[in-house]
C-alpha positions as CSV (number, residue, x, y, z in Angstrom):
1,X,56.8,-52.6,-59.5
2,X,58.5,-51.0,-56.6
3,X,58.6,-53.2,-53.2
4,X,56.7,-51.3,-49.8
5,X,58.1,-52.4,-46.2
6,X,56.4,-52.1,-42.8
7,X,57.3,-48.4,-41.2
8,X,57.0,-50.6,-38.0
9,X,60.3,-50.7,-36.0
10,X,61.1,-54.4,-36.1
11,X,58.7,-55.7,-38.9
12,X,60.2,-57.8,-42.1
13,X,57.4,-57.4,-44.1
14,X,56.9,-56.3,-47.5
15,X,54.6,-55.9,-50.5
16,X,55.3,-58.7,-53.2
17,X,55.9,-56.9,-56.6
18,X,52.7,-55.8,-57.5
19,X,51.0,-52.8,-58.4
20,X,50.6,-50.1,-55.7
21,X,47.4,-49.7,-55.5
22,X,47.0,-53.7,-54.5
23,X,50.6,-52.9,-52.7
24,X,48.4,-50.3,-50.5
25,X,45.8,-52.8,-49.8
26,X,48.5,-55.2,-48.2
27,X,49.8,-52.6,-45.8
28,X,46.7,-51.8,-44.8
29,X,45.9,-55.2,-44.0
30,X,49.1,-55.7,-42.2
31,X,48.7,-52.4,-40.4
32,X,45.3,-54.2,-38.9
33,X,47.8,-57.3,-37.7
34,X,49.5,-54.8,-35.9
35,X,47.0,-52.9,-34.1
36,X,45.1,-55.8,-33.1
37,X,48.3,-57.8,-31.7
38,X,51.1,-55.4,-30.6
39,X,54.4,-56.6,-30.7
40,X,56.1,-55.8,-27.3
41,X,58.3,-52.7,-26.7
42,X,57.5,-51.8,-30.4
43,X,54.3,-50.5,-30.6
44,X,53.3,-49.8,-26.7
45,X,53.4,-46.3,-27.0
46,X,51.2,-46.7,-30.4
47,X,48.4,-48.9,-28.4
48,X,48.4,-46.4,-25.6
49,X,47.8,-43.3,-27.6
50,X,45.0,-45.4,-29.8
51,X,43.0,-46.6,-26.3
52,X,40.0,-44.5,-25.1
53,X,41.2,-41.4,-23.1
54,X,41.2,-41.5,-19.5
55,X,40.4,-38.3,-17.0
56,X,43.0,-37.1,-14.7
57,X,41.2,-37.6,-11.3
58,X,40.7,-34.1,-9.5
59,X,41.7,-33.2,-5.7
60,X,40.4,-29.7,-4.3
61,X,41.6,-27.9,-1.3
62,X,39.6,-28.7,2.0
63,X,39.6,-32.1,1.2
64,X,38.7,-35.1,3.6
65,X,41.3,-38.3,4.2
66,X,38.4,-40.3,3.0
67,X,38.5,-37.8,-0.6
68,X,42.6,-38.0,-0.1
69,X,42.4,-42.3,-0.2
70,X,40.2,-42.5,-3.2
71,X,42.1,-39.9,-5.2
72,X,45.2,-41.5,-4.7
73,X,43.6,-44.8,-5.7
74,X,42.1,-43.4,-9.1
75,X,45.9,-41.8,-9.6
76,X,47.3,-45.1,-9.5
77,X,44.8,-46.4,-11.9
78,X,45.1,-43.7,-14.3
79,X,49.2,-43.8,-14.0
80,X,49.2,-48.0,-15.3
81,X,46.7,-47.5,-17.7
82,X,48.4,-44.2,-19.3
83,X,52.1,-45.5,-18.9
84,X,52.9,-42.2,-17.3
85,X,56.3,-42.0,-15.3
86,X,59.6,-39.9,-14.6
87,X,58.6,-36.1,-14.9
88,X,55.7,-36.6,-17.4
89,X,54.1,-38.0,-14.3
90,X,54.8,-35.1,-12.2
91,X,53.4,-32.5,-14.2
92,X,50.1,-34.9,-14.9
93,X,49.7,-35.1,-11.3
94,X,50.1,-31.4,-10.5
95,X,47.5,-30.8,-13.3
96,X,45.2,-33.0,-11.1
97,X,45.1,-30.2,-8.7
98,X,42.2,-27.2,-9.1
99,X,43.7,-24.1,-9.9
100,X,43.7,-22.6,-6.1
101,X,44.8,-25.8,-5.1
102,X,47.8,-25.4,-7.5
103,X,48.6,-21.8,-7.0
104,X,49.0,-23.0,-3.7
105,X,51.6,-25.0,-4.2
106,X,53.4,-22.7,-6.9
107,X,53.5,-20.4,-4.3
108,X,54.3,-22.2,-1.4
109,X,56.3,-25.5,-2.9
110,X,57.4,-24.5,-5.8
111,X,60.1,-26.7,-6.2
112,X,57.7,-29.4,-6.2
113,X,57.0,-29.3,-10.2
114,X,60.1,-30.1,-10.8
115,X,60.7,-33.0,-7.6
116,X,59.2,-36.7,-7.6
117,X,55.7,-38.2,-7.9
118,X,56.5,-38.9,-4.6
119,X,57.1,-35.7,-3.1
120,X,54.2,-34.3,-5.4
121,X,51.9,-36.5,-3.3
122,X,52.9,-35.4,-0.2
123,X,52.4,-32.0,-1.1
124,X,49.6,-32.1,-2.5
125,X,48.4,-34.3,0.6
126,X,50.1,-31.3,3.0
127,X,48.4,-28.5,1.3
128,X,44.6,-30.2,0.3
129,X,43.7,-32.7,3.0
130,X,41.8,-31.1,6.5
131,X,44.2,-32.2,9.2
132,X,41.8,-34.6,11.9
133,X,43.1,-35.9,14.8
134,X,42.6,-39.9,15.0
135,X,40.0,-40.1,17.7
136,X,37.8,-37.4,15.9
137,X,37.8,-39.7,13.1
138,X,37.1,-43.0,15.1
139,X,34.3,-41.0,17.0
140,X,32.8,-40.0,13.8
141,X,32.5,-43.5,12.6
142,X,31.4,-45.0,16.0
143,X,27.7,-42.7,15.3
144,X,28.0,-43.8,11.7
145,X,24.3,-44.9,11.2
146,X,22.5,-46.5,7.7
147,X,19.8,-43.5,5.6
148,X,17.2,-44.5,4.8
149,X,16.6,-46.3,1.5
150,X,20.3,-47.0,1.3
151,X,21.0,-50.7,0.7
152,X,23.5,-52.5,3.0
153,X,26.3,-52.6,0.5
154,X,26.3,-49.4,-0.1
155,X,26.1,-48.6,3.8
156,X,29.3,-50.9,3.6
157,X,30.9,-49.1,1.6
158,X,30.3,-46.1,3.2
159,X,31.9,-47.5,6.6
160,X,34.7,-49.2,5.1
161,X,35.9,-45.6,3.5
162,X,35.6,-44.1,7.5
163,X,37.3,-47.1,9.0
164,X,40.2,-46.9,6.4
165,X,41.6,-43.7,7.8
166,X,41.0,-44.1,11.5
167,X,44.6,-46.6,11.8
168,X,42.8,-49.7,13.2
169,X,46.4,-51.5,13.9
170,X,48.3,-51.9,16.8
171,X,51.9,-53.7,16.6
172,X,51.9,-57.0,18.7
173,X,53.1,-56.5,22.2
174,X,54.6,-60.0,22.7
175,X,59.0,-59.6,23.0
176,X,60.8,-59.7,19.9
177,X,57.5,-59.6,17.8
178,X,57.0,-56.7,15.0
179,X,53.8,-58.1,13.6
180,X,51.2,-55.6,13.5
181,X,47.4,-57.0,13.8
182,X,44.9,-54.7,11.6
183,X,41.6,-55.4,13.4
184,X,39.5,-53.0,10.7
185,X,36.8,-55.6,9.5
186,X,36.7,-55.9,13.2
187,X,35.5,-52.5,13.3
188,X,33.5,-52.2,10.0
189,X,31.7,-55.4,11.0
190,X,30.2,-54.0,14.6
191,X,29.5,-50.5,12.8
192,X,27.4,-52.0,10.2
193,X,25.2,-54.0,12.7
194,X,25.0,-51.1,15.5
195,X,24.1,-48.8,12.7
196,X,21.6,-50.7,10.4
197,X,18.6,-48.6,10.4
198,X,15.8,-51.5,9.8
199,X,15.1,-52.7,13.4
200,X,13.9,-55.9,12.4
201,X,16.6,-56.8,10.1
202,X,18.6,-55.9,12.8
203,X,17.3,-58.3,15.1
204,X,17.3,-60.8,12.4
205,X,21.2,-60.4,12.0
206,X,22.2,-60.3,16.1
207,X,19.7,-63.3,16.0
208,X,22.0,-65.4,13.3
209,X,24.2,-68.3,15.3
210,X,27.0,-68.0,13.1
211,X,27.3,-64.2,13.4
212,X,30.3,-63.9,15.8
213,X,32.8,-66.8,13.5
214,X,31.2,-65.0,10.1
215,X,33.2,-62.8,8.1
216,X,32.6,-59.4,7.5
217,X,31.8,-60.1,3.5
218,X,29.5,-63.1,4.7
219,X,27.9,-60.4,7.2
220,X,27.2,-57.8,5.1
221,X,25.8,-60.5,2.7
222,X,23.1,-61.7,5.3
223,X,22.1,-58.4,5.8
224,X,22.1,-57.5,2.3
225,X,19.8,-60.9,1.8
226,X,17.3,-59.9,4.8
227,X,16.6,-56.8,3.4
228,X,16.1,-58.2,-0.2
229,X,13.8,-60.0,1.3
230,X,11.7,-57.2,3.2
231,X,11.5,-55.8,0.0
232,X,10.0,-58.6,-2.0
233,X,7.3,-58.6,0.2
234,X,6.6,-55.0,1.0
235,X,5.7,-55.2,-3.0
């Protein structure tokens, strides 16, 4: 009876001499060995085509830096989890774009295409992000305030996705110091209280002890407990 080996680059299996119908049975089983436990730099590609397909994130013209951040964010996810890289990773990121978005830059970079991921990013960042100047930003957060039936993490969130484009850094002024100090959960923590839109959980938080040492998660936890608590009892 003729002998059947592994088509896997790498594998020393074979059939035993047996019929090949019971021969077929074997490879399939083995097959199953190999999809369930890769062997490394073999079958990579293999696994990556057989896991559940992932969407390109999308960026649009007009976009905010808050829209910019979380796109690039997704990218990045998208990029390890696809194994995309070199010029493969170009054209997936251009392909990201809308279609004005990407006649855009056809017309206007079109040497782009054929650049880095790098420069691809930039451009893209150039042509679909609204240019605001810092302090419009900053001001913008500042009046931040909590709708109503939004929870506090979500209000968080919401704060935390301003404050992360407003540059809340300044480089340490002491000689022969580069440090730079970020002092955003500074920031995020004051906006959160100032704008809470529950009055009496707001008092309850600028009434806590502890508020000025606690963090900003442990902050935004109190608040989120106070108004768990409202609720339990308005039912």
């Amino acid at each position: 009876m003729p002998i059947f080996k592994c088509p896997m680059e790498g594998c020393e299996f074979q059939t035993d001499d047996v019929e090949a119908s019971v021969a077929a049975v074997m490879l399939t089983i083995h097959n199953n060995v190999h999809i369930a436990n890769p062997t490394p730099g073999t079958s990579d590609v293999a696994t990556r085509h057989r896991a559940p397909k992932i969407d390109r994130p999308k960026i649009s013209t007009g976009s905010s830096a808050e829209t910019w951040n979380a796109f690039v964010k997704r990218w990045t996810m998208c990029q390890r989890m696809t194994g995309l890289a070199g010029a493969e990773s170009v054209e997936q990121l251009f392909h990201c774009c809308d279609e004005d978005l990407g006649d855009s830059i056809l017309k206007g970079h079109p040497d782009a295409v054929t650049g880095t991921e790098d420069n691809m990013l930039n451009v893209i960042k150039q042509m679909a992000v609204i240019p605001v100047a810092i302090s419009v930003r900053r001001a913008d957060l500042l009046t931040t305030k909590q709708d109503h039936g939004e929870n506090a993490r979500a209000f968080y969130a919401k704060v935390r996705g301003k404050a992360s484009t407003c540059k809340y850094s300044i480089e340490c002024t002491k000689a022969e110091c580069n440090q730079v100090i970020d002092f955003t959960d500074v920031m995020v923590k004051d906006v959160v209280i100032s704008g809470l839109v529950d009055e009496d959980v707001k008092k309850d938080v600028l009434g806590w002890t502890d508020l000025d040492d606690k963090s900003l998660e442990d902050t935004v936890s109190f608040v989120e407990a106070k108004e768990m608590a409202r609720d339990a009892l308005s039912k």
